[in-house]
C-alpha positions as CSV (number, residue, x, y, z in Angstrom):
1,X,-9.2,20.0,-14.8
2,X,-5.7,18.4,-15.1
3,X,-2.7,19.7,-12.9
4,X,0.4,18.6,-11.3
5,X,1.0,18.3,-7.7
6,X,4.7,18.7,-6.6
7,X,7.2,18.7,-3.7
8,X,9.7,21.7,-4.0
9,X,12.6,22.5,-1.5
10,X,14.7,25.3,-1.3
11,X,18.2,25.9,0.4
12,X,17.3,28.5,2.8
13,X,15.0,25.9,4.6
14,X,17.0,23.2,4.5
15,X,14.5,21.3,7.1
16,X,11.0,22.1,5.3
17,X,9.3,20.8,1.9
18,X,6.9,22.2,0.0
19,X,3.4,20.0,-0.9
20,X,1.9,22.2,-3.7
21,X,-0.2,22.4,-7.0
22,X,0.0,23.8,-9.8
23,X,-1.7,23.8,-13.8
24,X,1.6,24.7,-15.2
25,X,4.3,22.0,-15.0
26,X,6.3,22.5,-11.7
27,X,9.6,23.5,-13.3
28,X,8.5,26.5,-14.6
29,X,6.7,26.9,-11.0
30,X,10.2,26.7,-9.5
31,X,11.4,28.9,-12.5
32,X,8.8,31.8,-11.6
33,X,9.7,31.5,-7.2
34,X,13.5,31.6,-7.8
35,X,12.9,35.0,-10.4
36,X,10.8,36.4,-7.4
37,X,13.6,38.3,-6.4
38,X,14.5,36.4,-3.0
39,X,17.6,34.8,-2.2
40,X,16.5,31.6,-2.7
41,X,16.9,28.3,-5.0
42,X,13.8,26.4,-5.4
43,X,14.1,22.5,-6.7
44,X,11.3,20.6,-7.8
45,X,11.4,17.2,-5.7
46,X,9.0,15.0,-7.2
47,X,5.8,16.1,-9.3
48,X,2.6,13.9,-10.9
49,X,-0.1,14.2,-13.5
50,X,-3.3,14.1,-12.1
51,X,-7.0,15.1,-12.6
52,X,-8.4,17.7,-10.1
53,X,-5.0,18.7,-8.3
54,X,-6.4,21.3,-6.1
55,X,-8.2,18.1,-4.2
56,X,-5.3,15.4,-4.6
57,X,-3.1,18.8,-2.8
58,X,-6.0,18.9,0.2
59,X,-5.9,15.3,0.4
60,X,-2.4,14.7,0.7
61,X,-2.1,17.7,2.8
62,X,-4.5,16.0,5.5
63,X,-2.4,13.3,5.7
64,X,0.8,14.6,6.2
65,X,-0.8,17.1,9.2
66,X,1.0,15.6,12.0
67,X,4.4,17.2,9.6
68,X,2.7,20.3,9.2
69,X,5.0,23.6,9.5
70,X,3.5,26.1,8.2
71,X,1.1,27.0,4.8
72,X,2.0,24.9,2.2
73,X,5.2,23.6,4.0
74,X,5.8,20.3,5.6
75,X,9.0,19.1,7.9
76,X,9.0,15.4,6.7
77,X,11.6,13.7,4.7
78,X,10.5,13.3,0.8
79,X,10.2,9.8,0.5
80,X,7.4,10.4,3.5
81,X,5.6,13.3,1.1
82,X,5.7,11.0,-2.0
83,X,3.7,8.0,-0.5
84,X,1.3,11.1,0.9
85,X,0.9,12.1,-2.9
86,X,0.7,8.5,-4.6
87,X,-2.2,7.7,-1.9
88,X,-4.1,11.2,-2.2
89,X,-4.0,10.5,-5.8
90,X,-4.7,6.5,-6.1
91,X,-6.8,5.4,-9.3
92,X,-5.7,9.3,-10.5
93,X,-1.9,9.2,-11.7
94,X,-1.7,10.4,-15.0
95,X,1.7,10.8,-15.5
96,X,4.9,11.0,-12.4
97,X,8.2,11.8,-12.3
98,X,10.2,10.8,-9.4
99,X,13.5,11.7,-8.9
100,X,13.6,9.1,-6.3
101,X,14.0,5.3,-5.8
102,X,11.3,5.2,-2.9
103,X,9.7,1.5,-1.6
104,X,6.0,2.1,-0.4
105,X,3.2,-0.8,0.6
106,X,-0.2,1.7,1.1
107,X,0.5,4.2,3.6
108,X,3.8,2.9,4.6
109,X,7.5,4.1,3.4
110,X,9.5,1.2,3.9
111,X,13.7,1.7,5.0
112,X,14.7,-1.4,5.0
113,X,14.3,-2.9,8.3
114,X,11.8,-0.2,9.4
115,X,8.2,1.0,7.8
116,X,6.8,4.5,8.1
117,X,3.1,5.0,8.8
118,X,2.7,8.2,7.4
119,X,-0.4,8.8,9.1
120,X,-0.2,8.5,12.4
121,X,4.4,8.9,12.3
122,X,4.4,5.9,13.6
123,X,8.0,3.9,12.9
124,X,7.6,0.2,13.4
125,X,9.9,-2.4,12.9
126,X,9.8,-4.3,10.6
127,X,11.4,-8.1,12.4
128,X,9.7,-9.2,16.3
129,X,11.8,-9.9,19.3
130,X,13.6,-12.5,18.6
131,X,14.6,-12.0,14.5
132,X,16.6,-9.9,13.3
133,X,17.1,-8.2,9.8
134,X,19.1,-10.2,6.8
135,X,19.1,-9.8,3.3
136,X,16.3,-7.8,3.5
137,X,14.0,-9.6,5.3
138,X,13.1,-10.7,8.8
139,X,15.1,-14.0,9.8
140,X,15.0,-16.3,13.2
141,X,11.8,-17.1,15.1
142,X,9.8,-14.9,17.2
143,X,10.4,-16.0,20.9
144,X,7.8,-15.8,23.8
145,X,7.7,-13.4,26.6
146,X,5.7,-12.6,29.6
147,X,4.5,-8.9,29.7
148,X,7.0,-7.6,32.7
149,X,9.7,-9.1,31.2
150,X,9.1,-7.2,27.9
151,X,9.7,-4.4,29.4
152,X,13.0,-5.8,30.7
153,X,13.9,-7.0,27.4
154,X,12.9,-3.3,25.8
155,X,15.3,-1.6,28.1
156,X,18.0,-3.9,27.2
157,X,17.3,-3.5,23.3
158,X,17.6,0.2,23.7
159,X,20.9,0.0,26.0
160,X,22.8,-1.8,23.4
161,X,22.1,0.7,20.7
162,X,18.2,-0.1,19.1
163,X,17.9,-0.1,15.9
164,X,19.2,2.7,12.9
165,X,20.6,4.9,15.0
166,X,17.1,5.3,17.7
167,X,17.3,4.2,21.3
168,X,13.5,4.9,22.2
169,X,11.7,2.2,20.7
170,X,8.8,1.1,22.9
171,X,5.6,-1.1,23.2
172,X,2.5,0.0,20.9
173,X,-0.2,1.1,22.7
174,X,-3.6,-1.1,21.8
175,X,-5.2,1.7,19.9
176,X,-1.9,2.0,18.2
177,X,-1.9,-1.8,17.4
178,X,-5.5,-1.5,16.0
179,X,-5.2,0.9,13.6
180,X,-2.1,-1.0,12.2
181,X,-3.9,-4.0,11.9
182,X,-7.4,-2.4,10.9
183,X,-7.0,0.3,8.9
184,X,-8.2,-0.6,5.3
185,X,-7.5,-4.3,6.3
186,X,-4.0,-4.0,6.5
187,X,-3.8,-7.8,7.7
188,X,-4.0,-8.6,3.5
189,X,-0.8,-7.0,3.5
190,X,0.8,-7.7,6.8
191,X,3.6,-10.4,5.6
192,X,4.9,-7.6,2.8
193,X,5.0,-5.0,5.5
194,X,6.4,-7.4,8.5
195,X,7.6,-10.4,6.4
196,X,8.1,-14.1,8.3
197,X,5.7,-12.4,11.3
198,X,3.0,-14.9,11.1
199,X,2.9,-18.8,12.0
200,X,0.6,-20.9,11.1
201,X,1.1,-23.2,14.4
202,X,0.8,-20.0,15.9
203,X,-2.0,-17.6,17.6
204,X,0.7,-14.7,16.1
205,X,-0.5,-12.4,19.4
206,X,1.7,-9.4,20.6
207,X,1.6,-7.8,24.3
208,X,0.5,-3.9,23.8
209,X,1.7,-1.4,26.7
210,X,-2.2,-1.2,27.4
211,X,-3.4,-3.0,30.7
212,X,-6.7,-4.1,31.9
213,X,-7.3,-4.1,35.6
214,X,-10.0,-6.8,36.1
215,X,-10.8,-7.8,39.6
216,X,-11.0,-11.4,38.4
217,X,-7.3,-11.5,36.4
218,X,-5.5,-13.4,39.1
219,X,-1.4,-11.1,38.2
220,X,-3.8,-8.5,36.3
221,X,-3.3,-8.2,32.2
222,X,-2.7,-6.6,29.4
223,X,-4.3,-5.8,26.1
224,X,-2.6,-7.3,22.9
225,X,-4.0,-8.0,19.1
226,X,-3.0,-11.3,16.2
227,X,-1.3,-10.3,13.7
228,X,-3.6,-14.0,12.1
229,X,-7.1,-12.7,12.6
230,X,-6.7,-8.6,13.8
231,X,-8.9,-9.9,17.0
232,X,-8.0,-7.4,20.1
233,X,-7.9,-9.4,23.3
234,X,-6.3,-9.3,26.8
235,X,-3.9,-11.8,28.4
236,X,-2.7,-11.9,32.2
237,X,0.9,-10.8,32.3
238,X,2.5,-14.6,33.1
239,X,1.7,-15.4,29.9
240,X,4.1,-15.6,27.0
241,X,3.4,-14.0,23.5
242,X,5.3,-11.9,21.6
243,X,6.5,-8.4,21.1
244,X,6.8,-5.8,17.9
245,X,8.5,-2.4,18.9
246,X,7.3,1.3,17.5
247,X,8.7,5.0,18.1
248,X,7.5,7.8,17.5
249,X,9.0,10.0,14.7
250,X,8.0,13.3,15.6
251,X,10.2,12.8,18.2
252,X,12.9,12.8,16.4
């Protein structure tokens, strides 16, 4: 069965979208909710052609459930629910209309000098400590750190402002870091996603906020991954590497 799947929005909840399906084409959808007799104006968002939408709905519903308001309704911004659709409904895209100019690499909305994992609401910038962003892309070379003075160097990035407007940027967690990396071998991609973030001189390994407490680690360590070969390890916290900073959107 062919059907469309669609984001609608409506004024009176201004904050909320709507991830739906439908067999009839989603303006006539909107057509039959704003002649329901409520005070409302329903706009279709975004809609696509696809075979079985009832499952492409489920699927894309799953992986916008960390947005999840209520029913059908999501709190999440559109270009967020888009790349949700488009990867429910890889290999299945019929037909789409998009009212939207969106950038997307997998499961990833890309802003400019941030990306969006829209499964786990993850932001994560998109330059390291040390580059900053320039004609859309990441410019200057990554500098080296020790572990404590990350954390020094973190304060001080969110003191003088951050980055778009968000002062609580932090250190990814290891598990945070591996799913990045590992999920669906994201390391293919990783230079479109984080462009100029890996050298070949270079083992390309960032600190995590994770630390490992080995009776042997002489200033104890910290858990870290390469961005080369997606290889989790631990370093001892004198040791210089590089950092990549995340936040949390649902924090927002």
């Amino acid at each position: 069965m062919r059907g469309w799947v669609y984001i609608i929005t409506t004024k009176s909840m201004p904050n909320l979208l709507k991830v739906g399906f439908s067999t009839k084409d989603p303006e006539l959808r909107a057509v039959e909710l704003n002649n329901t007799g409520n005070p409302q104006s329903y706009e279709v968002r975004y809609d696509v052609l696809v075979n079985e939408p009832k499952d492409i709905e489920k699927k894309a519903h799953s992986i916008l459930q960390n947005y999840h308001a209520k029913k059908e309704w999501f709190n999440c911004s559109i270009e967020i629910a888009i790349t949700a659709i488009r990867r429910a409904a890889t290999g299945n895209i019929l037909l789409e209309s998009c009212r939207y100019e969106i950038s997307s690499i997998g499961r990833f909305v890309i802003q400019n000098e941030v990306a969006i994992d829209i499964e786990t609401s993850l932001m994560w910038l998109r330059f390291g400590y040390g580059q900053k962003w320039l004609n859309n892309t990441s410019v200057g070379s990554l500098k080296w750190i020790n572990y404590n003075n990350a954390f020094e160097a973190l304060r001080l990035f969110n003191i003088q402002g951050g980055c778009i407007g968000y002062n609580d940027w932090r250190l990814p967690s290891i598990e945070e870091f591996e799913y990045l990396i590992q999920k669906e071998k994201l390391a293919d991609s990783i230079n479109r996603i984080f462009p100029n973030s890996i050298n070949p001189n270079d083992n390309n390994w960032y600190w995590s906020s994770t630390p490992v407490d080995l009776d042997y680690i002489y200033d104890e360590g910290s858990y870290g991954i390469s961005f080369s070969n997606s290889t989790i390890s631990w370093a001892e916290k004198y040791e210089d590497n590089h950092i990549r900073l995340v936040r949390d959107t649902l924090n927002s």
